[in-house]
DSSP file (Angstrom, degrees, kcal/mol; ACC not computed):
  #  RESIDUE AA STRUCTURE BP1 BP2  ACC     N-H-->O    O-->H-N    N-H-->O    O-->H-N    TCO  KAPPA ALPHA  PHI   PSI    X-CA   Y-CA   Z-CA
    1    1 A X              0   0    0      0, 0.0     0, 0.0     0, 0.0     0, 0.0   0.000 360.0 360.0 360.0 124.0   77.0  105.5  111.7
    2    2 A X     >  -     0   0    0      1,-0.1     4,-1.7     4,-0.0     5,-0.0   0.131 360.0-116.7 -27.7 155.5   76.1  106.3  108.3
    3    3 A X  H  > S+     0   0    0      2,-0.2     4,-1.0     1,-0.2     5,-0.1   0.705 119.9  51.2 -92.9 -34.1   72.5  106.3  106.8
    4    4 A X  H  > S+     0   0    0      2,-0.1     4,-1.4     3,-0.1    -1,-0.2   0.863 113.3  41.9 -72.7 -37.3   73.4  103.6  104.5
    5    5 A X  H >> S+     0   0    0      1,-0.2     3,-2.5     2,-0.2     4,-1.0   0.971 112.8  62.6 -83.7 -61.7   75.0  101.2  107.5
    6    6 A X  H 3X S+     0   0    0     -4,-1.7     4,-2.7     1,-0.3    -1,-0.2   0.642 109.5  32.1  16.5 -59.0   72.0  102.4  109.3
    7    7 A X  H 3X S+     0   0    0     -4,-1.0     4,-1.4     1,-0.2    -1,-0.3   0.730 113.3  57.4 -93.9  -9.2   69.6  100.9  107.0
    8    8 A X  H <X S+     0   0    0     -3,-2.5     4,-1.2    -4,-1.4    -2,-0.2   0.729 109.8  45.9 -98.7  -0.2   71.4   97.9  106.0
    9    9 A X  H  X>S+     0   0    0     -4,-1.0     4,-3.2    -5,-0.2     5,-0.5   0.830 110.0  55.4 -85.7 -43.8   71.8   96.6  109.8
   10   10 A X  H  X5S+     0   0    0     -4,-2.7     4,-0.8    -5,-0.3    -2,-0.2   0.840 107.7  48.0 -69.3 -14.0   68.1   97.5  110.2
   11   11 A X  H  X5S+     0   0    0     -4,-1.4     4,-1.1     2,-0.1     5,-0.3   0.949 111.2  52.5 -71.2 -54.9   67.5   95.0  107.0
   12   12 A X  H  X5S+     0   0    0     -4,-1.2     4,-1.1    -5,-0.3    -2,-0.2   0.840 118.1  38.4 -51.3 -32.9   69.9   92.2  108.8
   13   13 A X  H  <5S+     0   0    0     -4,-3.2    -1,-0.2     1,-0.2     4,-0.2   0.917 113.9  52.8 -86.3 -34.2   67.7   92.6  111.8
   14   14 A X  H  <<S+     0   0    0     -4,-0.8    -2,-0.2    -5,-0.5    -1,-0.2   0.724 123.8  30.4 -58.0 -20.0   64.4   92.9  110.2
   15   15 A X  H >< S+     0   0    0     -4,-1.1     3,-1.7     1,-0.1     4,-0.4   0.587  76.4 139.5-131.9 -26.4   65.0   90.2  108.6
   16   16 A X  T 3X  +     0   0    0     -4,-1.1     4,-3.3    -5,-0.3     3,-0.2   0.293  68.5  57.5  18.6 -72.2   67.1   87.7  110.4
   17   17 A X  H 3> S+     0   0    0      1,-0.2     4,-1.4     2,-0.2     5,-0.4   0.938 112.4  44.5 -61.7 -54.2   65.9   84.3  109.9
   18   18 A X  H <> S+     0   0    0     -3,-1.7     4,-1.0     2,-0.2    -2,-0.2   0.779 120.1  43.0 -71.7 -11.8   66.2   84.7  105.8
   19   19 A X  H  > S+     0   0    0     -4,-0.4     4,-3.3    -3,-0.2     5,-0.5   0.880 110.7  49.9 -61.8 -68.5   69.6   86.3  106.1
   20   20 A X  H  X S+     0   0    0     -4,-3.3     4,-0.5     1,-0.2    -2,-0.2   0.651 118.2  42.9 -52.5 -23.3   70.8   84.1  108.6
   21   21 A X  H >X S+     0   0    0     -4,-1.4     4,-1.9     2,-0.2     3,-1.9   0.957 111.2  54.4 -56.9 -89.1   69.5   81.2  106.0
   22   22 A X  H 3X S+     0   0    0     -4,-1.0     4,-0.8    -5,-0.4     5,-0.2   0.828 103.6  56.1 -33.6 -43.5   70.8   82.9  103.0
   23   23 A X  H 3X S+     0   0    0     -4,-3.3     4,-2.4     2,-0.2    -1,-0.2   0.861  99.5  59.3 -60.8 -33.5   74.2   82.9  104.7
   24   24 A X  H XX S+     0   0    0     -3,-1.9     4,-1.9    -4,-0.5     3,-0.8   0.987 117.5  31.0 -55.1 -70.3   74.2   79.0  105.3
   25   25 A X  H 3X S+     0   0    0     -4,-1.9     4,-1.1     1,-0.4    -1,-0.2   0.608 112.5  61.4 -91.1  -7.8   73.9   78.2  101.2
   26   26 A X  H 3X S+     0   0    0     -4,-0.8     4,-1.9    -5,-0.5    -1,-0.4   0.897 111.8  45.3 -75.1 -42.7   75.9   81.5  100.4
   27   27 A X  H <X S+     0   0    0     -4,-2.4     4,-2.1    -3,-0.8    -2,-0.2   0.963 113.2  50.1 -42.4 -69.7   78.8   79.4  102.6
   28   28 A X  H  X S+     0   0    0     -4,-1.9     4,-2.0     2,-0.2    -1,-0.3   0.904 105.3  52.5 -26.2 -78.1   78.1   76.9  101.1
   29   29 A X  H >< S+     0   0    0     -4,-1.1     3,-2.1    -5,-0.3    -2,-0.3   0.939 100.7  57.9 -28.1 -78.4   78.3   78.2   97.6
   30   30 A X  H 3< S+     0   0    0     -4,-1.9    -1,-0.2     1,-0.3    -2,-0.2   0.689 106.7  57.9 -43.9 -32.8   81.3   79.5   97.7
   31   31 A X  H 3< S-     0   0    0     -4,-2.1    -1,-0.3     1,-0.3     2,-0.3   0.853 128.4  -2.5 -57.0 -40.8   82.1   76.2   98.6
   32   32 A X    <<  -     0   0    0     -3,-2.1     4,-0.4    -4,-2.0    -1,-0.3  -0.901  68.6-168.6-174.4 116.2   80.8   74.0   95.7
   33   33 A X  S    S+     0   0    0     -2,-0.3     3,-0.5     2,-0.2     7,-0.2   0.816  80.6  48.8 -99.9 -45.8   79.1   76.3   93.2
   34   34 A X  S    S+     0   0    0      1,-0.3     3,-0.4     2,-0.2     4,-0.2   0.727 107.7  49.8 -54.0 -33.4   77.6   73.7   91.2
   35   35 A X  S    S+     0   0    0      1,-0.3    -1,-0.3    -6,-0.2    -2,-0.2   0.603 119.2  32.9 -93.5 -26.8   76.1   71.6   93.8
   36   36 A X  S  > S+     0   0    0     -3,-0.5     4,-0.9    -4,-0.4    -1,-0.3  -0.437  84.5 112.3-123.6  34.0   74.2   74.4   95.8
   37   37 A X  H >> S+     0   0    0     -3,-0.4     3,-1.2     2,-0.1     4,-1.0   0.868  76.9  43.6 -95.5 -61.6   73.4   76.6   92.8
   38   38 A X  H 3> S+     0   0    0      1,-0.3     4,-1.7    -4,-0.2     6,-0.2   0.637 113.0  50.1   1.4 -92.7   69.5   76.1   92.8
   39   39 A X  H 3> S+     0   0    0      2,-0.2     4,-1.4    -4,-0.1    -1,-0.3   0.624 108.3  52.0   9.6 -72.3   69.2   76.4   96.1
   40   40 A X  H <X S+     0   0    0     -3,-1.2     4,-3.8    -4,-0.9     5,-0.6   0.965 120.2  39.4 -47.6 -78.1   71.5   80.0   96.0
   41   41 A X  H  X S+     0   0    0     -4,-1.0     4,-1.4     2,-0.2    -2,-0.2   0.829 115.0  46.8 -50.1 -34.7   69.0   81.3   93.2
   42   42 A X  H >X S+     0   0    0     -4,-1.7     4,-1.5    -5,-0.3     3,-1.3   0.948 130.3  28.6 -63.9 -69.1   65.5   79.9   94.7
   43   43 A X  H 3X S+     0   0    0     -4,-1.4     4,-1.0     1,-0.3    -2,-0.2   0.658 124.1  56.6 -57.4 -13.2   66.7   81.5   98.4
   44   44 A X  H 3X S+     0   0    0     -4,-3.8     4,-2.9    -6,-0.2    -1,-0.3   0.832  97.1  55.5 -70.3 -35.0   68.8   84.2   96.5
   45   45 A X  H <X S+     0   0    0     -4,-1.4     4,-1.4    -3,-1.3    -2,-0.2   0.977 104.3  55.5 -68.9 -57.2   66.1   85.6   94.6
   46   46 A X  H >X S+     0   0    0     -4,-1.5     4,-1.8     2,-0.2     3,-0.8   0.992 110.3  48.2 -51.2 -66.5   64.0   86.3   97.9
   47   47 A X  H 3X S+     0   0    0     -4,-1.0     4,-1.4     1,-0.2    -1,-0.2   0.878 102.9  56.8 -26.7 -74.7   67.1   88.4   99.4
   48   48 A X  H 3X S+     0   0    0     -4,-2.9     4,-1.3     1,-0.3    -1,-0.2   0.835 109.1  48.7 -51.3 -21.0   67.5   90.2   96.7
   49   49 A X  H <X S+     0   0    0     -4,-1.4     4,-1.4    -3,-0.8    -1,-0.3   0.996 113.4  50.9 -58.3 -59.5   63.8   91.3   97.1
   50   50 A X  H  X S+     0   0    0     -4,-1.8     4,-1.3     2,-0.2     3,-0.4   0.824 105.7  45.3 -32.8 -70.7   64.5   91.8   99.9
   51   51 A X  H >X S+     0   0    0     -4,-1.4     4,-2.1    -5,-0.4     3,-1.9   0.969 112.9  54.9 -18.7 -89.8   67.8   94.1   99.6
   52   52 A X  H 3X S+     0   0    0     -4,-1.3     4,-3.6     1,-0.3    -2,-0.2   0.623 104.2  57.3 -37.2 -35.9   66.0   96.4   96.7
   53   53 A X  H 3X S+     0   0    0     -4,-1.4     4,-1.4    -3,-0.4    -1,-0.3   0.889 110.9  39.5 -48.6 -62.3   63.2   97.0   99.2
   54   54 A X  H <X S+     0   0    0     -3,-1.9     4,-1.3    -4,-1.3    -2,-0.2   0.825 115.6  50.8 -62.6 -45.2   65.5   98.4  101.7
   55   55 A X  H  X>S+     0   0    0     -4,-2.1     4,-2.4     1,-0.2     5,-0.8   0.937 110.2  54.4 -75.0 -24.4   67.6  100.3   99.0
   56   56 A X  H  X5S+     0   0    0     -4,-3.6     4,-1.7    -5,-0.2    -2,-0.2   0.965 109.5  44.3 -45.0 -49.9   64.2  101.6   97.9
   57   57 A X  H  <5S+     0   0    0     -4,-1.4    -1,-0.2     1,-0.2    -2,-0.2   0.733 119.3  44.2 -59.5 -22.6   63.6  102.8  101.4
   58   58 A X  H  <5S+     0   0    0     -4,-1.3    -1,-0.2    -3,-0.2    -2,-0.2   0.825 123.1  28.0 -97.5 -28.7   67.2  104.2  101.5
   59   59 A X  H ><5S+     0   0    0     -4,-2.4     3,-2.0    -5,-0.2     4,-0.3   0.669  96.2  92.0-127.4 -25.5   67.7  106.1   98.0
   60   60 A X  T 3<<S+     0   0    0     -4,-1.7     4,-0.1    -5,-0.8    -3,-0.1   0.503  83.0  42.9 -80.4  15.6   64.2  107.0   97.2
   61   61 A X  T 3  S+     0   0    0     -4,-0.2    -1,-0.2    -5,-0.1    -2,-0.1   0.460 117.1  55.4 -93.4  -1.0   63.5  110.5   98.5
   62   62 A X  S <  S+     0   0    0     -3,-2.0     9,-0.6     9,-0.1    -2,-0.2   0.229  86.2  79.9-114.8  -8.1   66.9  111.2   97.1
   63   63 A X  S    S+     0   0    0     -4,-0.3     2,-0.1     7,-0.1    -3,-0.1   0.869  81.4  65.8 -84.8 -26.2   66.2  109.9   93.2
   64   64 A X  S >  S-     0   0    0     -4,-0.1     3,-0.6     3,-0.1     0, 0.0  -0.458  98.0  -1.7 -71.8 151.4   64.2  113.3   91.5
   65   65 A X  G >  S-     0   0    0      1,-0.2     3,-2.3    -2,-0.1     2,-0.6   0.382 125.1 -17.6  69.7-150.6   65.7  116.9   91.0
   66   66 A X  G 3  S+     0   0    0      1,-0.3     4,-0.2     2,-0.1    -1,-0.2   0.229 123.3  65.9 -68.5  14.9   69.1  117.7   91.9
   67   67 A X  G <>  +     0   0    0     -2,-0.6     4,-3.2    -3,-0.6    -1,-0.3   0.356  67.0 104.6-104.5  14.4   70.0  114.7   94.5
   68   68 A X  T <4 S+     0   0    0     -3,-2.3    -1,-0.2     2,-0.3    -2,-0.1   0.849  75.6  52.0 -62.2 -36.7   69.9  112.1   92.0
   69   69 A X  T >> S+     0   0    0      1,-0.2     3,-1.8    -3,-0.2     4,-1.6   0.927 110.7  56.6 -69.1 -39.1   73.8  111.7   91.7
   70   70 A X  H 3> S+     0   0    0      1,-0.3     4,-1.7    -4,-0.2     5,-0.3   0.906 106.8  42.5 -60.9 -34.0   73.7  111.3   95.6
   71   71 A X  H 3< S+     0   0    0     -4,-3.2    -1,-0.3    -9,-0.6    -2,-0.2   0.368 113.2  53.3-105.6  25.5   71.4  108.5   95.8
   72   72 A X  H X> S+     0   0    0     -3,-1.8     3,-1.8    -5,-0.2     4,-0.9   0.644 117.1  42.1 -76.8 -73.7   73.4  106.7   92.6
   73   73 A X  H 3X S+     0   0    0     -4,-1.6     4,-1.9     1,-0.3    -2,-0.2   0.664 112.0  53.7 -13.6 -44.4   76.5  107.3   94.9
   74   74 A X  H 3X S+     0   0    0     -4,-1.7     4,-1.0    -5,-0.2    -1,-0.3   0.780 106.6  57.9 -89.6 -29.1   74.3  106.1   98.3
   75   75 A X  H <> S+     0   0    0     -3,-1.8     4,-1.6    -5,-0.3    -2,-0.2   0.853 102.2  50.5  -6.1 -77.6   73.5  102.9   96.4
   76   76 A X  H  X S+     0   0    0     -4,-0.9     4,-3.1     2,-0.3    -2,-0.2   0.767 104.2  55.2 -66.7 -53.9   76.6  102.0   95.9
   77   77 A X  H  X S+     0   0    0     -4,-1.9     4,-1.9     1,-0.2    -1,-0.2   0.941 110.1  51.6 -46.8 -44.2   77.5  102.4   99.5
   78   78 A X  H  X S+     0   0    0     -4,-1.0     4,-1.4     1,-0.2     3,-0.4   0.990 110.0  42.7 -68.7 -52.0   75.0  100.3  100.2
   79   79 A X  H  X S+     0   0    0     -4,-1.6     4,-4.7     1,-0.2     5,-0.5   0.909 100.9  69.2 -64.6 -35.7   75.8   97.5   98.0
   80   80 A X  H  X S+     0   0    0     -4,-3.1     4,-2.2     1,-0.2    -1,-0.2   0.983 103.9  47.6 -60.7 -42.5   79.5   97.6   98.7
   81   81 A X  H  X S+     0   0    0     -4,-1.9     4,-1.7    -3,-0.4    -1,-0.2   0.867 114.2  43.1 -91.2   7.1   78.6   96.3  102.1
   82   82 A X  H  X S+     0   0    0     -4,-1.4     4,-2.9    -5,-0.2    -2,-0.2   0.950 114.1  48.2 -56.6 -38.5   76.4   93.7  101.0
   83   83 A X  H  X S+     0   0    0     -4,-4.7     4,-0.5     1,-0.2    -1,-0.2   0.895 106.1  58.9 -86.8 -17.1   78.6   92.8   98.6
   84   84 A X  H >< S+     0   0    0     -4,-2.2     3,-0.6    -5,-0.5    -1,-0.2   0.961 120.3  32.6 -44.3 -72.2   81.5   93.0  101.7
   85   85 A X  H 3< S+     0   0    0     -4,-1.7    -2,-0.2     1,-0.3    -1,-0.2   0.745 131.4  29.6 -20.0 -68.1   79.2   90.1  103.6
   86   86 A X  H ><  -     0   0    0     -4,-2.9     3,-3.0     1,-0.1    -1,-0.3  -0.529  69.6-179.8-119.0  52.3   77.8   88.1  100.8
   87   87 A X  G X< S+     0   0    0     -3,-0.6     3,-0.6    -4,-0.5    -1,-0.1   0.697  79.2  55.6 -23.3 -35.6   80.5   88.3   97.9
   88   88 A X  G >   +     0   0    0      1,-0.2     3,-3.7     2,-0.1    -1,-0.2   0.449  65.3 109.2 -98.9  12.7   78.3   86.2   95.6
   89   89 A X  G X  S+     0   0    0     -3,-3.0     3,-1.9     1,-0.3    -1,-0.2   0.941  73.4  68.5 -57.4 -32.4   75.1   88.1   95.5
   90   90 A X  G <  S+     0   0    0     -3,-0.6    -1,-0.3     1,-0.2    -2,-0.1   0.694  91.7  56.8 -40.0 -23.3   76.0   88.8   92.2
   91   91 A X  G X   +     0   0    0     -3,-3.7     3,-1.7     2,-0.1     2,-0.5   0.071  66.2 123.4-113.5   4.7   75.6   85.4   91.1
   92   92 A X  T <  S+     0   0    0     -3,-1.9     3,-0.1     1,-0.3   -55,-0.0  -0.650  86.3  19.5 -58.1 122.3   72.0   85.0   92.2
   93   93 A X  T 3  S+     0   0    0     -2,-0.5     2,-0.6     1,-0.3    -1,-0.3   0.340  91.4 126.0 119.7 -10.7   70.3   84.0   88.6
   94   94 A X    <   -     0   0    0     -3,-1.7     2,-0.4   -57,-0.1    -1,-0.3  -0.735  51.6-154.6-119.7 121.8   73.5   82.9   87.1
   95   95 A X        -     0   0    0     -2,-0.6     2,-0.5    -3,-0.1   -61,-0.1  -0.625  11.5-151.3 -86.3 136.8   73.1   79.1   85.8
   96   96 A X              0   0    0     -2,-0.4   -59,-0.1   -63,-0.1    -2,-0.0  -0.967 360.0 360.0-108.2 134.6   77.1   77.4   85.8
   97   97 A X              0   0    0     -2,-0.5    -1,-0.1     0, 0.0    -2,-0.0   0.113 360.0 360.0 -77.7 360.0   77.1   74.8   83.0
């Protein structure tokens, strides 16, 4: 297993009860964007603290001198499987009219 699946299972465990939470009203979402979007942004915003925390832990001994293109690169890995999981994490913040 990779250093990136590594750390992003040890967030999903660390963390459990607010994923597992988060997952409900991401479902949700996806369902009826309009009706749950509050709801996605109050409980989104705390993920995403959450998340950044973890990619901090994961890409910062790797951002100064010459590994900096590896931990853009190791980032990315990381978010690509959030974004696998939660497809709409982007959308945390984002008001639909």
């Amino acid at each position: 297993m990779r250093q990136y699946q590594l750390i992003y299972q040890t967030m999903i465990d660390e963390n459990k009860a607010a994923f597992d939470k988060f997952f409900t009203i991401h479902q949700r979402y996806v369902q009826n964007p309009k009706l749950t979007q509050a709801e996605f942004n109050t409980v989104g915003r705390e993920i995403q603290d959450i998340i950044h925390d973890y990619e901090r832990r994961l890409c910062g001994k790797t951002e100064g001198g010459m590994y900096s293109k590896f931990s853009q690169n190791l980032s990315e890995k990381f978010w690509e499987i959030i974004r696998k999981d939660f497809p709409k994490i982007d959308y945390i913040g984002v008001t639909l009219s």
